[in-house]
N, C-alpha and C positions, 0 to 999 in steps of 0.2 A: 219375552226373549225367544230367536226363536233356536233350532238345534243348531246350525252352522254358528251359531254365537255360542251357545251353550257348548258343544267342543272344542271350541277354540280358545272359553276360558277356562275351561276344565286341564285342556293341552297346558295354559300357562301357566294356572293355578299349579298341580300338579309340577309341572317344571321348577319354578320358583320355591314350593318345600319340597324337590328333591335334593337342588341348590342348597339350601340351608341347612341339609344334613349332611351331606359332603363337605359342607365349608368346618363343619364343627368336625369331619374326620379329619381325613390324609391331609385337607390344604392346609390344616394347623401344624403338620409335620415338617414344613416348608417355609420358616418366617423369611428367607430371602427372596419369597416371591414379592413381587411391586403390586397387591391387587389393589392399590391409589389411583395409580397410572394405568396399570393393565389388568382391569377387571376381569370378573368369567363372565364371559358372553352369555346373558338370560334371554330367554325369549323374550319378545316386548310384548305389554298388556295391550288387549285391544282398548279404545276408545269405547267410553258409553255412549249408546247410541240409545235412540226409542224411534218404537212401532218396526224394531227391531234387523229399520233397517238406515237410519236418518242420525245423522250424527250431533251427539248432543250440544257441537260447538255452536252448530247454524242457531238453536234457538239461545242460548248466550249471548251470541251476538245482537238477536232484537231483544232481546231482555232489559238492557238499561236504555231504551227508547222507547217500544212498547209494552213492555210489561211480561208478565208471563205467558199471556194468551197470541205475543206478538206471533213467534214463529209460527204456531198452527192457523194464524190467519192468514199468513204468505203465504204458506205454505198451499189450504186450501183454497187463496185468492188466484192463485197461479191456477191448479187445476179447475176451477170454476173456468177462467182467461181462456184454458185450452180450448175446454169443451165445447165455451159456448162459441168460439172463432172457430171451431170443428179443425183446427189446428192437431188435436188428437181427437182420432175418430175410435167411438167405441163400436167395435165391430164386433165378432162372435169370439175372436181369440183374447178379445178383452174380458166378456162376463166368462171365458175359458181362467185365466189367470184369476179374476176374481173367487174365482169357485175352490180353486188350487191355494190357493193362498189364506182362503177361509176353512178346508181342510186341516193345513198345515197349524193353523192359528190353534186350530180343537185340538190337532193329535199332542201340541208344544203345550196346550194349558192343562189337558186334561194327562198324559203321559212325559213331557217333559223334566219331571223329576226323575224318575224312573232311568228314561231314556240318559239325564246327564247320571247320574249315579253307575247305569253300566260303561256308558263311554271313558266317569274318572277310572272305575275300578278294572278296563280294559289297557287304558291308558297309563295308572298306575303298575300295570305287570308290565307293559311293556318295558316305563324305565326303572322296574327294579330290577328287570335280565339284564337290562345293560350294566346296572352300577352292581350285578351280581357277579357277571365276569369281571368287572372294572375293581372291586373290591379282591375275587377270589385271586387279581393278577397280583393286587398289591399285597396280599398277603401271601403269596410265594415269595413274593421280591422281598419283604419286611425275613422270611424265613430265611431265604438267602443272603441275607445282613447279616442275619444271627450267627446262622453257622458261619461265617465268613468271619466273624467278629471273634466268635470263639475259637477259629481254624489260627487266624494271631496270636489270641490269647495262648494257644494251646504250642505256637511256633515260639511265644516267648519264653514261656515254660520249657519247651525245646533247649533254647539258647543255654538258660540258668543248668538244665542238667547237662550239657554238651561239658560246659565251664567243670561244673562238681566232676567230671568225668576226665577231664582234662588233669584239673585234681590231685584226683586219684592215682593217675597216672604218673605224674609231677612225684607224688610220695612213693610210688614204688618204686621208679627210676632213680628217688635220694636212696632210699633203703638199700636196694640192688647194689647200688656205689660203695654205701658206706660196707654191706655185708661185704663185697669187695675189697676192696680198704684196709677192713681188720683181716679178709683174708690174706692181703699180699704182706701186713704185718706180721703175720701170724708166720707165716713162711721165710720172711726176714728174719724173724727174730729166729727163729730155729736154726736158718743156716749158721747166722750171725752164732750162736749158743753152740754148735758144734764148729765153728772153730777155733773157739777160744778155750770147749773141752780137750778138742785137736791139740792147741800147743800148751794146755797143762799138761798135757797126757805126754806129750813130747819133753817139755820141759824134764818132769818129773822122770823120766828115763834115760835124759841126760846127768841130772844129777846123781841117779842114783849109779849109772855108768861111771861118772866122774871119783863118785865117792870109791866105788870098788876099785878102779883105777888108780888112784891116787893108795889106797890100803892096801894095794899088790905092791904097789913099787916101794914104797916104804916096808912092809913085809920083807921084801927079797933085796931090799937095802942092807939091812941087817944083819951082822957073821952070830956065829954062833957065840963066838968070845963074848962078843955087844950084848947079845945074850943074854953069857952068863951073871956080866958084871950089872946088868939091870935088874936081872932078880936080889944077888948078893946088895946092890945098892937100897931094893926094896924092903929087905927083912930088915937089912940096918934104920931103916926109915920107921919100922913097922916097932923094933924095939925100943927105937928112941921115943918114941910115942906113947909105949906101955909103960915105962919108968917114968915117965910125966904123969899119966893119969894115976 
């Protein structure tokens, strides 16, 4: 295989489990998403290929006519065709490419682990910064749910003590009233209580006028004769009395 293969599955290798670790985060956050219909766009796998640059459909295709060895005998039945019609001429820039290609073949067998291992774990930083920011965005936005979430809770909370406050108020505005109330009875009844002390206090100085009144005139009704003849009447009364008892 050679490096431009080896990067490019490393690219999609890499892409495909960074995919699968995002699909078990935030996109499980989201079941209204459609991903039936409208998947996340993955990189596409390359195609296997050999001699790492020949695609491995072409020899499938002579596989169930010739066998296994079909395609590499097209393959170099053709370049044999070329050569020998001098159709492709091997000139200096040819055994050039061969030499380039036979380098590249050594540096891919003998370092190409290596080489893919720094490319994945190049490739790997790369998209963990992106799904670094991509995560560190979603988890402000997750923070600003929260507070937001408890900014309601805490607005409902609001409401219930606005109500208890309301309340409160509602009972001191009855109390206020009713203290009112008993006071305006309280000032009723007092006026009301003086003046019906008023007209006993009148009353009772009428009669007692009336009485002296009436005990003058009858006083000075009386002669002295009337007088005398109601006490003489009285003793007579007084002895007829003691001779009984």
């Amino acid at each position: 295989m050679s490096i431009g293969n080896s990067q490019s599955l490393v690219r999609t290798t890499a892409t495909s489990s960074s995919s699968k670790q995002q699909l078990k985060g935030p996109f499980d956050l989201a079941p209204e998403r459609d991903f039936v219909n409208f998947p996340r766009p993955v990189q596409p796998q390359q195609p296997p290929v050999r001699f790492g640059f020949v695609s491995d459909n072409l020899f499938k295709l002579f596989y169930p006519k010739t066998g296994y060895t079909g395609g590499y005998c097209f393959g170099f039945g053709v370049l044999t065709y070329l050569v020998s019609k001098e159709i492709w001429v091997l000139e200096h820039e040819f055994w050039n490419g061969v030499g380039i290609f036979t380098i590249i073949y050594i540096i891919n067998r003998k370092y190409g682990k290596q080489i893919k291992e720094y490319l994945e774990k190049d490739s790997q930083s790369e998209i963990d910064a992106l799904y670094a920011n991509k995560n560190a965005t979603i988890k402000a936005v997750d923070a600003a749910i929260s507070a937001e979430k408890r900014a309601q809770y805490e607005a409902e909370g609001m409401g219930i003590l606005f109500d208890a406050k309301k309340e409160n108020v509602a009972l001191q505005v009855e109390a206020n009233y009713r203290e009112r109330l008993m006071q305006a009875y309280s000032e009723v009844k007092k006026r009301l209580d003086y003046q019906v002390e008023k007209q006993n206090v009148e009353r009772n100085i009428q009669q007692k006028h009336m009485v002296n009144w009436i005990v003058n005139k009858v006083t000075k009704s009386i002669t002295p004769d009337q007088e005398q003849e109601n006490i003489r009447k009285c003793i007579a009364d007084l002895k007829s009395l003691a001779a009984k008892a």
